[in-house]
Residue frames as qw, qx, qy, qz and C-alpha x, y, z in Angstrom:
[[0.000, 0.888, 0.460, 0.000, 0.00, 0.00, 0.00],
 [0.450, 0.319, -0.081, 0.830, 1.57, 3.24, -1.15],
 [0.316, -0.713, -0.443, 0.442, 1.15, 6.07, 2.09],
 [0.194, 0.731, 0.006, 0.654, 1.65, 9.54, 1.30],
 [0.538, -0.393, -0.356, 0.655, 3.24, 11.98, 4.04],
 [0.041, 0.775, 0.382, 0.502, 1.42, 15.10, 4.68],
 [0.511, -0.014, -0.358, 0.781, 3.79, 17.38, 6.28],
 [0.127, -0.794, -0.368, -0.467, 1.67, 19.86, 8.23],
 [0.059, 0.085, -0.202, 0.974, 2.47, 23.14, 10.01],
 [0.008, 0.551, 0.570, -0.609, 0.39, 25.66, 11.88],
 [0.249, 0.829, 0.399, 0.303, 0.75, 27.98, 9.57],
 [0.392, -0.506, -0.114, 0.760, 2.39, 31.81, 9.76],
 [0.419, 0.901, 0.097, 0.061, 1.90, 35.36, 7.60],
 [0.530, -0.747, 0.318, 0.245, 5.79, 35.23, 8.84],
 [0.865, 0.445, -0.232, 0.027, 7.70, 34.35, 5.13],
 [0.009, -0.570, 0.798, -0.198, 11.31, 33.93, 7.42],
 [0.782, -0.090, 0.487, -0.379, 8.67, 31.06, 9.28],
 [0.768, 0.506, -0.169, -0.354, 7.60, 30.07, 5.51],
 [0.728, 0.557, -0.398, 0.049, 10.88, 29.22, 4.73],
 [0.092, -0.452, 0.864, -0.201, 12.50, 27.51, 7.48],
 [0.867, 0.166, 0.444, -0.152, 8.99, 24.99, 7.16],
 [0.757, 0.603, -0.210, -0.142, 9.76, 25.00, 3.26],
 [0.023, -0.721, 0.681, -0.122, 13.31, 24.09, 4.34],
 [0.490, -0.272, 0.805, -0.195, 12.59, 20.95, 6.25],
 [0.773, 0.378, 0.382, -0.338, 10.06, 19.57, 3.72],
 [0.497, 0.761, -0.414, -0.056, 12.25, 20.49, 0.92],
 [0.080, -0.609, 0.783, -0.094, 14.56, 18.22, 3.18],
 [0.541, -0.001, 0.797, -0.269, 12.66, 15.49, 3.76],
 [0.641, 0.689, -0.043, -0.335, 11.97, 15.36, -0.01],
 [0.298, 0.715, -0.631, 0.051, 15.53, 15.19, -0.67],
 [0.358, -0.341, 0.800, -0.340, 15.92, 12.35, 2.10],
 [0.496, 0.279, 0.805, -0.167, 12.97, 10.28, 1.04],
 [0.312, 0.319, -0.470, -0.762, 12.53, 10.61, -3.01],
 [0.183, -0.290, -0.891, -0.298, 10.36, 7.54, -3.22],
 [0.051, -0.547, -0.716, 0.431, 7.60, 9.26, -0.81],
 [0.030, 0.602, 0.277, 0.749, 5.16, 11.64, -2.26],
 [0.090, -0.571, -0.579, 0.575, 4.86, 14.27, 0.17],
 [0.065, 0.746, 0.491, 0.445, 2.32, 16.87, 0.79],
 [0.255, 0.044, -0.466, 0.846, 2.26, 20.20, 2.48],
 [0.279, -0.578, -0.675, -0.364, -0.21, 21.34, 4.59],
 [0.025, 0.287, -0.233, 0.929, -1.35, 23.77, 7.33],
 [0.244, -0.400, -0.839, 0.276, -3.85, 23.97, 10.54],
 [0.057, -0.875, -0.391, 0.279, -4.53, 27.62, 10.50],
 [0.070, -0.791, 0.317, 0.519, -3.35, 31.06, 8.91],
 [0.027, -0.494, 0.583, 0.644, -2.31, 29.19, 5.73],
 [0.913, 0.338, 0.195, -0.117, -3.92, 27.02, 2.66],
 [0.519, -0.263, -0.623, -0.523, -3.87, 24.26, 1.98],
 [0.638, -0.396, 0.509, -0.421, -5.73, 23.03, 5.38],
 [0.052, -0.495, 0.867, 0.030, -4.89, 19.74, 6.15],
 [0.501, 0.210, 0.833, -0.107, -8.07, 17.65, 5.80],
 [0.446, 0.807, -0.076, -0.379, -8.50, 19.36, 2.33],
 [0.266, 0.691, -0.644, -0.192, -5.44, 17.61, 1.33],
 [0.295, -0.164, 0.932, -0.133, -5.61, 14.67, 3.23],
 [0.575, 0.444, 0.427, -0.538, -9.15, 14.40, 1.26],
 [0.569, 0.689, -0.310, -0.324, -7.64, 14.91, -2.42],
 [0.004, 0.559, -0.814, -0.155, -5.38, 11.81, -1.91],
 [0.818, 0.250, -0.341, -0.390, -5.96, 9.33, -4.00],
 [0.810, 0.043, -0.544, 0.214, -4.95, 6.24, -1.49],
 [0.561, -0.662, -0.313, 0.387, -3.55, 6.04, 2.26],
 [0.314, 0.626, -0.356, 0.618, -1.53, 8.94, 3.83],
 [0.586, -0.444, -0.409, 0.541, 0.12, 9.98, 7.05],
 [0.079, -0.926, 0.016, -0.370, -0.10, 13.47, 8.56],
 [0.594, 0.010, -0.285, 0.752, 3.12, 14.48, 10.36],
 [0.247, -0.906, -0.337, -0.064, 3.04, 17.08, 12.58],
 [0.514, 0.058, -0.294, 0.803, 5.99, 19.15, 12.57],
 [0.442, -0.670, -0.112, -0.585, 4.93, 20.30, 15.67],
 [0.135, 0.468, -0.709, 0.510, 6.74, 20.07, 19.24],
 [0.086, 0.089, -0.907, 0.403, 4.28, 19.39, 21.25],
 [0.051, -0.656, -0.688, -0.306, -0.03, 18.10, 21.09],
 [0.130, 0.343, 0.153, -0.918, -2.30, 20.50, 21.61],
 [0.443, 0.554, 0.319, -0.628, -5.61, 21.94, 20.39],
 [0.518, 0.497, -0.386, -0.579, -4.36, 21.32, 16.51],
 [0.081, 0.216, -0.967, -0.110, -3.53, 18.08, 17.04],
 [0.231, 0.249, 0.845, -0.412, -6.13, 16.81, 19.10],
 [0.496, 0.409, 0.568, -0.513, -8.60, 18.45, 16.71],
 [0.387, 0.781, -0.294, -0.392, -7.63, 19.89, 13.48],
 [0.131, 0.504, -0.838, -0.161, -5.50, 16.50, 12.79],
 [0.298, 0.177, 0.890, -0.297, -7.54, 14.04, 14.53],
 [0.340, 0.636, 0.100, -0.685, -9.99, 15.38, 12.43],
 [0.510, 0.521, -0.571, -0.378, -8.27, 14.96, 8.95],
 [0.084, -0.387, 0.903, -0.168, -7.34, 11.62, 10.19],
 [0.608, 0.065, 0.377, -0.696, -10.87, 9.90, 10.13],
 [0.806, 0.310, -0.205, -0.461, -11.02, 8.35, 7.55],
 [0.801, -0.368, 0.462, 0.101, -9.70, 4.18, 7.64],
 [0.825, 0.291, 0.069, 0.480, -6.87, 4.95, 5.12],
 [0.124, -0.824, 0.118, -0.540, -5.48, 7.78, 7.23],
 [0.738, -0.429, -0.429, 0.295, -3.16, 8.30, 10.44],
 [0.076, -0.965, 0.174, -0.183, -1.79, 10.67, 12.24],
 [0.730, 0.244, -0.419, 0.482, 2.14, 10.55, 13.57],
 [0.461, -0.745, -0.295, 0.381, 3.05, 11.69, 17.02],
 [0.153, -0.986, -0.024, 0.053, 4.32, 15.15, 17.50],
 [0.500, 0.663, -0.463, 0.310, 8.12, 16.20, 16.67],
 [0.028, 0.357, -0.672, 0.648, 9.09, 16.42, 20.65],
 [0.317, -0.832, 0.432, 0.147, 10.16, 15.28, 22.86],
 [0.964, 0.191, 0.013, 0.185, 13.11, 13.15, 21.03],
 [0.391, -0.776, 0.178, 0.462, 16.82, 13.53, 21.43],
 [0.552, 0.407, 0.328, 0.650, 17.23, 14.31, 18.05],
 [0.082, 0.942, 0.106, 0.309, 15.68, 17.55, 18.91],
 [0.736, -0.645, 0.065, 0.195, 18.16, 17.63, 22.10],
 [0.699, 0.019, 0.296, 0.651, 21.16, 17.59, 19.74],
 [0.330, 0.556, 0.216, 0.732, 20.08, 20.32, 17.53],
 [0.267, -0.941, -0.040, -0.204, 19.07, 22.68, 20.99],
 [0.768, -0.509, 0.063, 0.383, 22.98, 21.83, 22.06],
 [0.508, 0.402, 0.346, 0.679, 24.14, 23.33, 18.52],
 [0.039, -0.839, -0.110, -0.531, 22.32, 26.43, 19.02],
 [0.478, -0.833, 0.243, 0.140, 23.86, 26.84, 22.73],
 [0.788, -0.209, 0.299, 0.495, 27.02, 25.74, 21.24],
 [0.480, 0.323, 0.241, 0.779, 26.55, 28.84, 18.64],
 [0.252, -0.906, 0.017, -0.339, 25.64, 31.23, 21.13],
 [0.361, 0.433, -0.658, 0.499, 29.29, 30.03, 23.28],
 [0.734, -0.500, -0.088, -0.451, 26.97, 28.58, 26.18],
 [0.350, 0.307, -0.833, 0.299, 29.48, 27.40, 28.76],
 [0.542, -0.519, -0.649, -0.123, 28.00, 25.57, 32.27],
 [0.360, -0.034, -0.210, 0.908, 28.37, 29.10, 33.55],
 [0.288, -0.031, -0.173, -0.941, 25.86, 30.19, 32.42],
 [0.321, 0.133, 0.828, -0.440, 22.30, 29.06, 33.45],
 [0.282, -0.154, -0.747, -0.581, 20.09, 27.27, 30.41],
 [0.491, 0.355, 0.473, -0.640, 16.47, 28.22, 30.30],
 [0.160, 0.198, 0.866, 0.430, 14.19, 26.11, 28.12],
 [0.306, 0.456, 0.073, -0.833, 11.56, 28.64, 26.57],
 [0.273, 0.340, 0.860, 0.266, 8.77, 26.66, 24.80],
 [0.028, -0.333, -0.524, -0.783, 5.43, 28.43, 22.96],
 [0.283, 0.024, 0.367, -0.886, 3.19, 28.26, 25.91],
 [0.412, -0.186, -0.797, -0.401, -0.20, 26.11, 25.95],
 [0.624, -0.299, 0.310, -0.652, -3.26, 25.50, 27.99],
 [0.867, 0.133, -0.444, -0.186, -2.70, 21.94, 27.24],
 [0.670, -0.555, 0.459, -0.180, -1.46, 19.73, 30.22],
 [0.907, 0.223, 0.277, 0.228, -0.76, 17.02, 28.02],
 [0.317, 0.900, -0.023, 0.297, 1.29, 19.98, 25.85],
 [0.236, -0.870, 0.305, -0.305, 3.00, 21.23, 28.93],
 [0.844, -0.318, 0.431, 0.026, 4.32, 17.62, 30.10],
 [0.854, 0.236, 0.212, 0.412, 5.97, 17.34, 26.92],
 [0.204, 0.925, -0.101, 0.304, 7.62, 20.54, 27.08],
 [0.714, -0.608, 0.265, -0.225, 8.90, 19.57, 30.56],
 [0.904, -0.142, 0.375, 0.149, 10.42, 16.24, 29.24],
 [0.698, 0.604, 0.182, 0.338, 12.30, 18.22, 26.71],
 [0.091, 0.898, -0.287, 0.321, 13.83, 19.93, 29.30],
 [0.758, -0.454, 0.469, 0.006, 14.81, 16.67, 31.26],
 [0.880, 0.330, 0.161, 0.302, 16.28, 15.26, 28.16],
 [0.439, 0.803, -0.182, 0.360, 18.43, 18.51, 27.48],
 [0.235, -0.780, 0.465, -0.346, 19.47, 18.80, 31.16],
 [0.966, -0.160, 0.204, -0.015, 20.66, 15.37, 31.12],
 [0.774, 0.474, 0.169, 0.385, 22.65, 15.93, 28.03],
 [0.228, 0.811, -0.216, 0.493, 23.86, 19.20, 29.31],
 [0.682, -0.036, -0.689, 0.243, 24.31, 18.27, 32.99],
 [0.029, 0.055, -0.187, 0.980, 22.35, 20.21, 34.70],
 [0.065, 0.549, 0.735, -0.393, 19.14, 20.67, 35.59],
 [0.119, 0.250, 0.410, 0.869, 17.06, 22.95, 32.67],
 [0.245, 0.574, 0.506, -0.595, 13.78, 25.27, 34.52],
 [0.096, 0.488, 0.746, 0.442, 11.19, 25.75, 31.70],
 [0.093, 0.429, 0.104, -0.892, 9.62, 29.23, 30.76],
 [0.289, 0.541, 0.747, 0.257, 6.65, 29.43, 28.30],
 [0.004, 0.038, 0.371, 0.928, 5.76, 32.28, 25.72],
 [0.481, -0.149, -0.156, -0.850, 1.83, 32.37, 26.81],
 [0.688, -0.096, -0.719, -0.029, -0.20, 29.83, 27.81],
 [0.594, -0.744, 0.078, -0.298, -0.92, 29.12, 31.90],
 [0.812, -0.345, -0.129, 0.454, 2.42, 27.37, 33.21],
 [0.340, -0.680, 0.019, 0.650, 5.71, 30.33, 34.24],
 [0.438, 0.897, -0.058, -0.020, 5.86, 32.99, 31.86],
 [0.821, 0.281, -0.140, 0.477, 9.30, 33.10, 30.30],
 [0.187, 0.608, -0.203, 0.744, 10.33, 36.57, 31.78],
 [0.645, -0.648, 0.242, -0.325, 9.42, 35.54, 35.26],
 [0.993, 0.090, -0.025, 0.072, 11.86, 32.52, 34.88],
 [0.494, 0.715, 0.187, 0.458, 14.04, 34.31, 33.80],
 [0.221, -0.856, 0.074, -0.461, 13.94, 37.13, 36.43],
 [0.923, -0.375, 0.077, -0.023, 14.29, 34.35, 38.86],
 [0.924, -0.004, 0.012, 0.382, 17.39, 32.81, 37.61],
 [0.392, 0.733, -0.068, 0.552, 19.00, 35.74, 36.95],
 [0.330, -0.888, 0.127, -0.293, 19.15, 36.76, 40.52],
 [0.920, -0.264, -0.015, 0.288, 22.13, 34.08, 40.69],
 [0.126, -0.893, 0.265, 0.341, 24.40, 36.68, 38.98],
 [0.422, -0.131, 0.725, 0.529, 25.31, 34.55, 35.97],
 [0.236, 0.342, -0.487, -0.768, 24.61, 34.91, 32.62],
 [0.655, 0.279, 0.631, -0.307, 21.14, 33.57, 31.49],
 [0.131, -0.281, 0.758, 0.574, 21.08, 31.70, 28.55],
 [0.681, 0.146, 0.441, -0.567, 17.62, 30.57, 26.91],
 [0.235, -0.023, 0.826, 0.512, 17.27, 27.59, 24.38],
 [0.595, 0.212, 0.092, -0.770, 14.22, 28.41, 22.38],
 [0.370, 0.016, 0.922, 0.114, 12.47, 25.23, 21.70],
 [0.487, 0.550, -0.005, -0.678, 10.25, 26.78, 18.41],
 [0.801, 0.201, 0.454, 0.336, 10.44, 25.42, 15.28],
 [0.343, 0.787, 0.430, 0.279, 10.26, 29.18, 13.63],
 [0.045, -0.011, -0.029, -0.999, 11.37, 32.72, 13.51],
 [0.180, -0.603, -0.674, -0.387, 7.91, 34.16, 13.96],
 [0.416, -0.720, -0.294, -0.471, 5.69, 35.62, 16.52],
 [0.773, -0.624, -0.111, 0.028, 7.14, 33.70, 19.85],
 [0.815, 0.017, -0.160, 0.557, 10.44, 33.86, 18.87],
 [0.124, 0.718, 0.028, 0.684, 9.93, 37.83, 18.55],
 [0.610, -0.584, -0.280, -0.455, 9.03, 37.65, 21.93],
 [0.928, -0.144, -0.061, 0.337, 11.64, 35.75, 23.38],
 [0.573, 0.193, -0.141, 0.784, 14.36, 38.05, 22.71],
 [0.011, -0.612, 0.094, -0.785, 12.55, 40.57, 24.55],
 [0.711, -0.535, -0.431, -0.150, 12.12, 37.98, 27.79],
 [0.424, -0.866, 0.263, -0.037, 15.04, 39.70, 29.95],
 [0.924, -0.197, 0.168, 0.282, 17.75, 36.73, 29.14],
 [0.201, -0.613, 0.567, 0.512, 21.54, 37.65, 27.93],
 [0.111, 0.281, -0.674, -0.674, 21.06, 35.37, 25.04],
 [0.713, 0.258, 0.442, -0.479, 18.44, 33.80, 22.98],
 [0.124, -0.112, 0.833, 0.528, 19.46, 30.82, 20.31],
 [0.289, 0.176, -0.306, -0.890, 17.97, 30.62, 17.56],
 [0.887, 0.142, 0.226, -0.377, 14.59, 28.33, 16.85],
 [0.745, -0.083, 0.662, 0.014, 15.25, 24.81, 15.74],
 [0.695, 0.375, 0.470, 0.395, 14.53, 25.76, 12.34],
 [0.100, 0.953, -0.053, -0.281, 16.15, 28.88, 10.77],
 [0.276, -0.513, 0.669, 0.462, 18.42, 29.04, 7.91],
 [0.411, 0.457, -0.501, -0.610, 18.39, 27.51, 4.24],
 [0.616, 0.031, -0.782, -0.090, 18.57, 23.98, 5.10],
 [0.719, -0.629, 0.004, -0.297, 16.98, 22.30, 7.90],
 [0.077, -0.554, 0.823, -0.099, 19.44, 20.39, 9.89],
 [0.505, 0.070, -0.845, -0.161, 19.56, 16.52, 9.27],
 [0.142, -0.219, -0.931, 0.256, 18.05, 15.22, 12.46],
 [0.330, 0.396, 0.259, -0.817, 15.24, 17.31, 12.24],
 [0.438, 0.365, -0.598, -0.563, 14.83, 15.57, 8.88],
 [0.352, 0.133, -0.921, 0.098, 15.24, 12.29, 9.98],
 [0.115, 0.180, 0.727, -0.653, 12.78, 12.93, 12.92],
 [0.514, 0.292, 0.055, -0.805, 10.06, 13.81, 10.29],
 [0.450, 0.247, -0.784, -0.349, 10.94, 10.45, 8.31],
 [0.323, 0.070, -0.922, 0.202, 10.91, 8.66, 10.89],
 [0.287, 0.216, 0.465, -0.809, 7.54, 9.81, 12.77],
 [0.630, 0.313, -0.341, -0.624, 5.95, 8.98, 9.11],
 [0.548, 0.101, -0.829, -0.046, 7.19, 5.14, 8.91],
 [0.144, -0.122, 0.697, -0.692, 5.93, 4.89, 12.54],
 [0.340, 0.327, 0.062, -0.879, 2.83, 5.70, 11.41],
 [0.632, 0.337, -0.548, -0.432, 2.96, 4.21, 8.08],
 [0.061, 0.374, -0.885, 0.271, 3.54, 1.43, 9.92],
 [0.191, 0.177, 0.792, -0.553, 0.88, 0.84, 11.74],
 [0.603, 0.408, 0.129, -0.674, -1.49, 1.64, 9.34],
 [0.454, 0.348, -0.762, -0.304, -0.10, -1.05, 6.96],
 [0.041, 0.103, -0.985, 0.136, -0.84, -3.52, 9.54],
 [0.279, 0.260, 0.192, -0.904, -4.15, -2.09, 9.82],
 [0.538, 0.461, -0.285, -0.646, -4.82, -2.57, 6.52],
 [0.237, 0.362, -0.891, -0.138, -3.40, -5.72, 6.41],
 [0.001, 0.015, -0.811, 0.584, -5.52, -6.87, 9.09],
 [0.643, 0.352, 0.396, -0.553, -8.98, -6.08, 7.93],
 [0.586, 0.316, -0.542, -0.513, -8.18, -7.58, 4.15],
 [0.065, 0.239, -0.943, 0.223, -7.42, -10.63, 6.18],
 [0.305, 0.183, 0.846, -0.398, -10.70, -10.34, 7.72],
 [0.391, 0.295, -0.332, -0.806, -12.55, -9.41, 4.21]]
């Protein structure tokens, strides 16, 4: 059964955003040339994503390149997803692929373990949302050795600039990792949250980095997976 892989953003009127999505997809293209993908969007852009998932002619998989569930997932995906040649793939984060590429960006902002690493996510009413933010900061402060406190761009858990405030009062140099995927809205934000530095989002730049690639491939075959057996499973019972 051939799956398609419907790579789907929020959306942004942001065209820096545009193109760091266009980036990854464009990567995961390059990476996987037997897989037709599609692109797609939950808000702010067309195409929407059960609009697309609708025009395929045969199974697909929606990818969320998206950190962590939430209100698009749970509805706007679940949603497109309905139909029984259709799945969704789990969210991007947490994974320590991402974990690698938030050590790059402190590693090109000269982050030494002097300095005191705040993780600075988008911000969600979503418990479920917020728990995976969390575990993306136990994964980093493993890797970094350290405890990592967690600050959020909106949403009801610690604003970033109270976090922030806090740590600062140690008298070192506060570092934040933004865990975005984008240039955009939050990230604008972020650099105005009180910290000494702010690395850049996950995606930003011409090319996406490779494990950020690999984490969309591999979030699809998951997927695909499981829906092959699926399938397999009711011809069986035909």
């Amino acid at each position: 059964m051939t799956i398609s892989l419907v790579a789907t953003s929020h959306g942004t009127r942001v065209p820096e955003a545009r193109e760091a999505i266009t980036s990854l997809i464009d990567g995961v293209r390059a990476s996987a040339p037997h897989l037709d993908v599609y692109e797609a969007f939950v808000d702010v852009q067309d195409p929407y994503v059960g609009d697309v998932v609708e025009q395929i002619d045969g199974a697909a998989v929606v990818v969320p390149l998206l950190l962590a569930p939430g209100f698009h997932v749970d509805v706007d995906i679940v949603n497109a997803t309905t139909r029984p040649k259709a799945a969704a793939a789990r969210t991007l984060g947490p994974d320590p692929r991402l974990t690698r590429v938030l050590l790059k960006r402190l590693a090109e902002v000269g982050a030494t373990r002097d300095d005191v690493i705040v993780l600075a996510g988008a911000g969600s009413t979503n418990d479920v949302a917020l728990r995976s933010v969390d575990a993306a900061a136990r994964l980093l402060g493993t890797a970094w050795g350290s405890p990592i406190p967690v600050g959020h761009v909106g949403g009801k858990a610690n604003p970033i600039e109270d976090v922030v405030r806090d740590v600062a009062r140690s008298g070192r140099r506060v570092v934040v990792a933004s865990y975005l995927m984008a240039p955009g809205f939050f990230f604008d934000r972020l650099t105005k949250c009180g910290a000494d530095v702010v690395t850049r989002p996950l995606l930003d730049g011409p090319e996406a980095d490779p494990d950020l690639v690999s984490l969309v491939i591999d979030r699809y075959a998951e997927a695909a997976d499981l829906l092959d057996q699926t399938h397999a499973a009711r011809e069986r019972w035909m």
